[in-house]
N, CA, C and O atoms as a GROMACS GRO file, in nm:
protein
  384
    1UNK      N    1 -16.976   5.002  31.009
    1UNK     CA    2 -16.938   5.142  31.003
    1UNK      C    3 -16.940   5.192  30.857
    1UNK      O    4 -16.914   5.132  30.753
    2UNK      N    5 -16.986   5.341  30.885
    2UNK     CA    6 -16.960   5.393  30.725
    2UNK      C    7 -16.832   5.438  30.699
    2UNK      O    8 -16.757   5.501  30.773
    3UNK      N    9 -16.811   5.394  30.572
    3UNK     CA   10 -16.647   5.374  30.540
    3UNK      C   11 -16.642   5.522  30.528
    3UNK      O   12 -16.729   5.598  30.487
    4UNK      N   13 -16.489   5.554  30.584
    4UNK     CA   14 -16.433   5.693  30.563
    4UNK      C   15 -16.523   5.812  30.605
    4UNK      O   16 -16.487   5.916  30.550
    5UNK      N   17 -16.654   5.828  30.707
    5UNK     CA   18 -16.741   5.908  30.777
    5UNK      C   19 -16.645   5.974  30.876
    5UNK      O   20 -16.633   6.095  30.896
    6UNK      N   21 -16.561   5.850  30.950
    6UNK     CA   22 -16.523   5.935  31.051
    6UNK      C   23 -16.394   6.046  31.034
    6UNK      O   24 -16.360   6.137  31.110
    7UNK      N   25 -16.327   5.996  30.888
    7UNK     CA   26 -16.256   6.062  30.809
    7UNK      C   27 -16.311   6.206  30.783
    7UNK      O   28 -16.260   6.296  30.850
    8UNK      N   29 -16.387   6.232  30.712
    8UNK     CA   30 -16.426   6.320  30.704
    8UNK      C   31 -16.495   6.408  30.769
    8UNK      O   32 -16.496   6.531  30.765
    9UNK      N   33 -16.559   6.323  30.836
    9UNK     CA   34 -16.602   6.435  30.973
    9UNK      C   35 -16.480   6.511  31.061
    9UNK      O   36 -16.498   6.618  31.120
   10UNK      N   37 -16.346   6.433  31.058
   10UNK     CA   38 -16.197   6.504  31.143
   10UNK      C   39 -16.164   6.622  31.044
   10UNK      O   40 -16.158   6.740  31.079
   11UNK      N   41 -16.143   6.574  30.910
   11UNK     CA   42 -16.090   6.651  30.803
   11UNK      C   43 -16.185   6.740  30.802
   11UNK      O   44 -16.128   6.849  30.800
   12UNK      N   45 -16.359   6.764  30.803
   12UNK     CA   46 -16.430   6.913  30.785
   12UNK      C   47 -16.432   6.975  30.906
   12UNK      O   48 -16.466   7.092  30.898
   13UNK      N   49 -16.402   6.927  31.040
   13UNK     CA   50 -16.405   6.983  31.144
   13UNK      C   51 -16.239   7.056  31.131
   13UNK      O   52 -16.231   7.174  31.168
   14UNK      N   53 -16.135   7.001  31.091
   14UNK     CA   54 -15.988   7.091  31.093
   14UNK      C   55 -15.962   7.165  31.012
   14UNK      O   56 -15.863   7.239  31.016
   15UNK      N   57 -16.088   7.159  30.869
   15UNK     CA   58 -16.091   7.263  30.767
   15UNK      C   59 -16.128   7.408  30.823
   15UNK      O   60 -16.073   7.515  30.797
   16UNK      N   61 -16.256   7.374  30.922
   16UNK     CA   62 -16.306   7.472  30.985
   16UNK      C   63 -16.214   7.532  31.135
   16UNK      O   64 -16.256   7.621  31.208
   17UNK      N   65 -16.126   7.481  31.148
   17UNK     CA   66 -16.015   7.511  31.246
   17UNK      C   67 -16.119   7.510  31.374
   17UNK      O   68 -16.129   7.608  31.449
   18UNK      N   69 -16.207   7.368  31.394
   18UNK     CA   70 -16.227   7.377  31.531
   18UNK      C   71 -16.214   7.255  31.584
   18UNK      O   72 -16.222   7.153  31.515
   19UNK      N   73 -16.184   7.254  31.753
   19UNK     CA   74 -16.186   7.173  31.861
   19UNK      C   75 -16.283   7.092  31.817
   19UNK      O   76 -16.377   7.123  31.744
   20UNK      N   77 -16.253   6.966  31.871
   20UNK     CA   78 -16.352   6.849  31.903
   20UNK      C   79 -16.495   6.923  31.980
   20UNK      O   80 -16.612   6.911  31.941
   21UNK      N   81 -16.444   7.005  32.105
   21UNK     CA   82 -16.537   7.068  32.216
   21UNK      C   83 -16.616   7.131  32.157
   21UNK      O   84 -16.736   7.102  32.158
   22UNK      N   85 -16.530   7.302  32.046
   22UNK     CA   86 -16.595   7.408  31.990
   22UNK      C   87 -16.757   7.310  31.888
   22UNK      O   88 -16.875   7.345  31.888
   23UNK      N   89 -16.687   7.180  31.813
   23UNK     CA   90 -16.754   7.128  31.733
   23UNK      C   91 -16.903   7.073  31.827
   23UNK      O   92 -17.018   7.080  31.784
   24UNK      N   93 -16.871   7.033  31.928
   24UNK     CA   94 -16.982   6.956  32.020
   24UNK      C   95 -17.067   7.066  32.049
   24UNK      O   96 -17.189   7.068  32.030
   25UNK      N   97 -16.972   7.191  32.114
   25UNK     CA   98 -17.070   7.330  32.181
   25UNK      C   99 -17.170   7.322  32.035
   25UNK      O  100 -17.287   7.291  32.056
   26UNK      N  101 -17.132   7.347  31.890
   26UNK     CA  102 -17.212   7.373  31.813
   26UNK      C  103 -17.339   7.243  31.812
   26UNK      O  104 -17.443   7.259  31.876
   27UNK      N  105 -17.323   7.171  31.766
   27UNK     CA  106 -17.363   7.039  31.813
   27UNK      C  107 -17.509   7.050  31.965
   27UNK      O  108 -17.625   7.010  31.956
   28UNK      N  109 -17.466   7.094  32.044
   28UNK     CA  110 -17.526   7.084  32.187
   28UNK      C  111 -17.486   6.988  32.219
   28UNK      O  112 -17.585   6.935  32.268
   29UNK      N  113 -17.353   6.875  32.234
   29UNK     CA  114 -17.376   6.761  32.282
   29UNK      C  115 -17.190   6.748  32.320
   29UNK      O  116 -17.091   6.812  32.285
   30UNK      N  117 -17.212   6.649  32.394
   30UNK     CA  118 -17.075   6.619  32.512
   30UNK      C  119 -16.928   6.620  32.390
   30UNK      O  120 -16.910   6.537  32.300
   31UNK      N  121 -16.871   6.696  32.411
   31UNK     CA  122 -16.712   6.635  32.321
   31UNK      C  123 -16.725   6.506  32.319
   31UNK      O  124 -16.721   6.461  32.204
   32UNK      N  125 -16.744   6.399  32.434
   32UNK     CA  126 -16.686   6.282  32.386
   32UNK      C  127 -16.772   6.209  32.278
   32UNK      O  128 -16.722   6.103  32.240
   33UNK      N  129 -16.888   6.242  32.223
   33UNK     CA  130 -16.953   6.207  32.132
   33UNK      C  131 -16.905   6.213  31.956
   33UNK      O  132 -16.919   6.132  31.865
   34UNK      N  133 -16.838   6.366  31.963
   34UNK     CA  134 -16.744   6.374  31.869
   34UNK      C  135 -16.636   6.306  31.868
   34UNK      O  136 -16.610   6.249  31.762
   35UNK      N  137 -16.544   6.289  31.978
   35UNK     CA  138 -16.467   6.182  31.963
   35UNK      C  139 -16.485   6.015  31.890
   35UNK      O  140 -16.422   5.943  31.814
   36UNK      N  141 -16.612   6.012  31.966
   36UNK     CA  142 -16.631   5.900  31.929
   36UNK      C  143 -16.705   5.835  31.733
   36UNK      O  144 -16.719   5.730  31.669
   37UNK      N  145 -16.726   5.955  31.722
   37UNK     CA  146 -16.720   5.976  31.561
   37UNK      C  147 -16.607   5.964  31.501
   37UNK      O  148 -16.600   5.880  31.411
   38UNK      N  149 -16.497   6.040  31.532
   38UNK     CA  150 -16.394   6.066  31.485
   38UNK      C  151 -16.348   5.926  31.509
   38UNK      O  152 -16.325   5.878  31.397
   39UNK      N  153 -16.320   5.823  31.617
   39UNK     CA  154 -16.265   5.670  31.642
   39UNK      C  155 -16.322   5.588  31.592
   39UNK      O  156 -16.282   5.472  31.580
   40UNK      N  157 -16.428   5.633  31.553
   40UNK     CA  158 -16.514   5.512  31.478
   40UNK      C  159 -16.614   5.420  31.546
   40UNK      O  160 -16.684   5.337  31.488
   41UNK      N  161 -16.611   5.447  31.691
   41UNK     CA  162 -16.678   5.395  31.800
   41UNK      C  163 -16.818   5.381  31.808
   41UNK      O  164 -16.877   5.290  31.866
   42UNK      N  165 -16.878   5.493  31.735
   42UNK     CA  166 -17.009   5.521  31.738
   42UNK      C  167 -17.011   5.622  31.584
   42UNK      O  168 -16.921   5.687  31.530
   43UNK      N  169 -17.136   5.602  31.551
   43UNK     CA  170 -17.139   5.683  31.434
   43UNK      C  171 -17.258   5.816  31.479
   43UNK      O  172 -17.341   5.790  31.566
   44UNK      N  173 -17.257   5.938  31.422
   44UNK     CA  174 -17.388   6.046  31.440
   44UNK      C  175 -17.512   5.921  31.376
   44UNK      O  176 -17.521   5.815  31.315
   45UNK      N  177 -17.590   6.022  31.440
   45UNK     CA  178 -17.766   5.994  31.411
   45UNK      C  179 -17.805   6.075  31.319
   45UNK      O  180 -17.742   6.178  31.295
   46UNK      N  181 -17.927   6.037  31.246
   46UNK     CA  182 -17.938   6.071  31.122
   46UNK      C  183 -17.943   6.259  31.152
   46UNK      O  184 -17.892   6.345  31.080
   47UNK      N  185 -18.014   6.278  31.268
   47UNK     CA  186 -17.980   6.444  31.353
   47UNK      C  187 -17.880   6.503  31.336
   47UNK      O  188 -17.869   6.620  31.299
   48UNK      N  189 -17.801   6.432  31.361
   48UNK     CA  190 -17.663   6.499  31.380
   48UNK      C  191 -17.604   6.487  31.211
   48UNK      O  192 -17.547   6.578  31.149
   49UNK      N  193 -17.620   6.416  31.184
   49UNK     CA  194 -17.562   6.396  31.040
   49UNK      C  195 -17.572   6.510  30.925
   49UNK      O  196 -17.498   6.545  30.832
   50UNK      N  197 -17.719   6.557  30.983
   50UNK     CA  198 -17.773   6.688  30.871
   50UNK      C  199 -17.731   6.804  30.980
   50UNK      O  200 -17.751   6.915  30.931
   51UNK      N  201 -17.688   6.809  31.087
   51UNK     CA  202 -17.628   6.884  31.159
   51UNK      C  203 -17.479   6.937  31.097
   51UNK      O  204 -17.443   7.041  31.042
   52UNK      N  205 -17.441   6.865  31.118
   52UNK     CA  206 -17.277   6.865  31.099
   52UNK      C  207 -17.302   6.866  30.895
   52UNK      O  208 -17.254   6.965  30.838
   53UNK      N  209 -17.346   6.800  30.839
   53UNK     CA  210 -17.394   6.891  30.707
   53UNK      C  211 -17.366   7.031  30.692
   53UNK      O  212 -17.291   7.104  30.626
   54UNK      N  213 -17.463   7.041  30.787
   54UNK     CA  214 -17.525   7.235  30.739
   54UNK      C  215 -17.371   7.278  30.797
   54UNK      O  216 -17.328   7.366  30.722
   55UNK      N  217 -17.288   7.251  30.890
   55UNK     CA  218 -17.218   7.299  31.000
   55UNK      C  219 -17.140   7.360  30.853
   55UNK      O  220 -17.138   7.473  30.803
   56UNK      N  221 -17.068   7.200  30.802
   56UNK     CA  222 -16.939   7.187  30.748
   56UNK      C  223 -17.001   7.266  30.599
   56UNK      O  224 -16.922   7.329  30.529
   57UNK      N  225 -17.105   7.258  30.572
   57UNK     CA  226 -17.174   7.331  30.446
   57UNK      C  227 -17.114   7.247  30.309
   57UNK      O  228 -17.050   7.282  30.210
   58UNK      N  229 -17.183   7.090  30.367
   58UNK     CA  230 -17.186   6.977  30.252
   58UNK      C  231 -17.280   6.896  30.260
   58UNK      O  232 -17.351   6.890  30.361
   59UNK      N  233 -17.291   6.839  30.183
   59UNK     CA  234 -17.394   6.733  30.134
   59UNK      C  235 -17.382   6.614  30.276
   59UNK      O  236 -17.281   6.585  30.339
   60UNK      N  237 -17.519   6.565  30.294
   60UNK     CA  238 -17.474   6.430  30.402
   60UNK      C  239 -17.416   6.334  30.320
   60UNK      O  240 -17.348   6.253  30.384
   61UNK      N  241 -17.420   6.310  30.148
   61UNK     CA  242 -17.393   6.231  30.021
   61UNK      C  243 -17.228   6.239  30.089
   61UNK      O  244 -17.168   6.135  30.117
   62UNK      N  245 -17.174   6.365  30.109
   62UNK     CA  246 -17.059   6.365  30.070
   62UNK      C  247 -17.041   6.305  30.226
   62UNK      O  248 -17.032   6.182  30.229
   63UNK      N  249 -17.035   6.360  30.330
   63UNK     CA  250 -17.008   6.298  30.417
   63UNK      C  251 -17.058   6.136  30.453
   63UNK      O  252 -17.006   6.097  30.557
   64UNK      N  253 -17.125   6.061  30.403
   64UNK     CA  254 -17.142   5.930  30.406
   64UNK      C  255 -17.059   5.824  30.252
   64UNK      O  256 -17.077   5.708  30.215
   65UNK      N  257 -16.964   5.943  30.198
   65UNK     CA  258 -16.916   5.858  30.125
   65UNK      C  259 -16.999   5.800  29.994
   65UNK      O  260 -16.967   5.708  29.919
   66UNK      N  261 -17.121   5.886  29.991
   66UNK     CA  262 -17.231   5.842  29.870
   66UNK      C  263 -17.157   5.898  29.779
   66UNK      O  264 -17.075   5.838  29.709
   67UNK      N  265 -17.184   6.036  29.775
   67UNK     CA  266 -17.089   6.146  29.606
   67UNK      C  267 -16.977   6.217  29.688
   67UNK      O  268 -16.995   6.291  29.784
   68UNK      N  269 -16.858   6.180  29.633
   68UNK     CA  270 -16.739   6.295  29.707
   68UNK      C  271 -16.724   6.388  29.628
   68UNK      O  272 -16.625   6.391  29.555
   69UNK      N  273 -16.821   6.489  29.626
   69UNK     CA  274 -16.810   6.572  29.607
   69UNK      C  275 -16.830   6.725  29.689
   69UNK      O  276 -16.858   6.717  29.808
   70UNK      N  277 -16.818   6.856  29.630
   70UNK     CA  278 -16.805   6.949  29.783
   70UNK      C  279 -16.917   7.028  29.712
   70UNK      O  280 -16.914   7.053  29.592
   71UNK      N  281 -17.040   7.072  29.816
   71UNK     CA  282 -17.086   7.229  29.729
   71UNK      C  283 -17.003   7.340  29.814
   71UNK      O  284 -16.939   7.334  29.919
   72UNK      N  285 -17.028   7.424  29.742
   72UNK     CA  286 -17.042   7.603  29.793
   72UNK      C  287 -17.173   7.633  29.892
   72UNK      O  288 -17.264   7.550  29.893
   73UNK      N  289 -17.178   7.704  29.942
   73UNK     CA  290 -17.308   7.778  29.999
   73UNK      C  291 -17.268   7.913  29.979
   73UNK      O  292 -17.215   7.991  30.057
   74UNK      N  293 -17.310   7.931  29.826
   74UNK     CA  294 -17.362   8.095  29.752
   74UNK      C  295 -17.455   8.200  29.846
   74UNK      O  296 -17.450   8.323  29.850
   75UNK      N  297 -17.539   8.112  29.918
   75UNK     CA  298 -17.688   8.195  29.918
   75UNK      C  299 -17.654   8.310  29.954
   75UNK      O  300 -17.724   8.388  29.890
   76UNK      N  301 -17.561   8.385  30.043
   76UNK     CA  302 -17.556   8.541  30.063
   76UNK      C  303 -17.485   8.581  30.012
   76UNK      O  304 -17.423   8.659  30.085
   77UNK      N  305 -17.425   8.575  29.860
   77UNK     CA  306 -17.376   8.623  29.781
   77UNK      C  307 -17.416   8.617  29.675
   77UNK      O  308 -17.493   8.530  29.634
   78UNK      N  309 -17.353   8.742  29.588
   78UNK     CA  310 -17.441   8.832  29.469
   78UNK      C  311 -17.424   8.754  29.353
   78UNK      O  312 -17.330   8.676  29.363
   79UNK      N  313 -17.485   8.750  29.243
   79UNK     CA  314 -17.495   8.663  29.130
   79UNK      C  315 -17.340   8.677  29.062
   79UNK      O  316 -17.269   8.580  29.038
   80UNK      N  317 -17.293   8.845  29.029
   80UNK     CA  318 -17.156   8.809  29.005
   80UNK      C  319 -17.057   8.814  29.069
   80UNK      O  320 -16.950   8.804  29.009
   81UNK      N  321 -17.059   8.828  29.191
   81UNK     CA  322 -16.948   8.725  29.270
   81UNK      C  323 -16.962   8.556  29.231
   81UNK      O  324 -16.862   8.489  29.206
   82UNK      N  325 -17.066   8.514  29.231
   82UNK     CA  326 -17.124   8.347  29.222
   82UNK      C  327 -17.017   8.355  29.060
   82UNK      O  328 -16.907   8.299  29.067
   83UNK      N  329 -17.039   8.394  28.986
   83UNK     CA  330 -16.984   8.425  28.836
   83UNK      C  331 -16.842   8.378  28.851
   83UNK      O  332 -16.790   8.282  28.794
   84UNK      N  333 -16.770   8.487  28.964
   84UNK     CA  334 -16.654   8.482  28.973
   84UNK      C  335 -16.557   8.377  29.037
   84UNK      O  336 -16.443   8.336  29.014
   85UNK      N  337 -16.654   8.352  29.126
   85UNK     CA  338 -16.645   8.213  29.168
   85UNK      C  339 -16.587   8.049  29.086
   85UNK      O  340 -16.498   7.964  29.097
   86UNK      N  341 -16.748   8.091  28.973
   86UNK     CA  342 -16.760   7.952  28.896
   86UNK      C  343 -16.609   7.975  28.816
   86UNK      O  344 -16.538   7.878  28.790
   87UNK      N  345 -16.570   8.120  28.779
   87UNK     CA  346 -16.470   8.074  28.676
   87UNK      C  347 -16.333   8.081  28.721
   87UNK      O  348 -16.247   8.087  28.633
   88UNK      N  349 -16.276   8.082  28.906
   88UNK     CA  350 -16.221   8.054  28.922
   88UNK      C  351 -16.176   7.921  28.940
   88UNK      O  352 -16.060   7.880  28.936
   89UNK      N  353 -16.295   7.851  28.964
   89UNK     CA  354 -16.337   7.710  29.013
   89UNK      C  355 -16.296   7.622  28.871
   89UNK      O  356 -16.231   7.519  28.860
   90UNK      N  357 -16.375   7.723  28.746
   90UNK     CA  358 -16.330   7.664  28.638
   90UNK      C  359 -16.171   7.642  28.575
   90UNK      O  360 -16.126   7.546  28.512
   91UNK      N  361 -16.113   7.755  28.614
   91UNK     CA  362 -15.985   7.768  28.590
   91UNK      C  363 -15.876   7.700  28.603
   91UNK      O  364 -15.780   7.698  28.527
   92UNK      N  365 -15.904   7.606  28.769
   92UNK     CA  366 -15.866   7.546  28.867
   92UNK      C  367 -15.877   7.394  28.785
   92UNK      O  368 -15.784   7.314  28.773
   93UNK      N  369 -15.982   7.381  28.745
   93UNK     CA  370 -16.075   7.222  28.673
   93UNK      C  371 -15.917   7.189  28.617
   93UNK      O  372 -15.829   7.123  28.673
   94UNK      N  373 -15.912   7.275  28.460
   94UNK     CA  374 -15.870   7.282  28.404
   94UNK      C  375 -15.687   7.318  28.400
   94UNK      O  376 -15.622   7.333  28.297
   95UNK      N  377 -15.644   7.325  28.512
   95UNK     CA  378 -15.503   7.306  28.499
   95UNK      C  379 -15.458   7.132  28.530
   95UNK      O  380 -15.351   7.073  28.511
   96UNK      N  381 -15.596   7.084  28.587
   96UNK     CA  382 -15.550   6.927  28.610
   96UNK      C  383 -15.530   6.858  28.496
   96UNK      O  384 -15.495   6.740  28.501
   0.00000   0.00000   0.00000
């Protein structure tokens, strides 16, 4: 098993405040498949993996535990909103 996958697949699915089900409807595929991600029982296919990617709007890196790190998805927003963004983001860095 990939360490901490099924972790994070629970944690970006409750970020996004949805059901196991709502997550599968997106998906096309049975709830209990998500479950079984989430238990560790079975892991996604490389399909589903860039699925639930785009879903949660992260890297598959981050969800396989390669880089923990998070992006943004800017693309329909204006260069200085993106601006305002970075220097809240920056702001944030920097009280740690």
């Amino acid at each position: 098993m990939i360490n901490g996958l099924a972790a994070r697949i629970k944690q970006e699915r409750k970020n996004m405040h949805l059901s196991q089900k709502q997550l599968a409807d997106r998906l096309r595929i049975h709830k209990s498949s998500v479950n079984a991600w989430e238990s560790e029982k079975t892991q996604p296919s490389l399909i589903y993996l860039i699925k639930l990617s785009d879903i949660f709007s992260v890297t598959t890196d981050y969800l396989l535990g390669i880089k923990i790190t998070k992006q943004l998805n800017v693309s329909n927003i204006s260069d200085t909103d993106v601006g305002a963004i970075q220097t809240v983001i920056d702001s944030l860095k920097n009280k740690k």
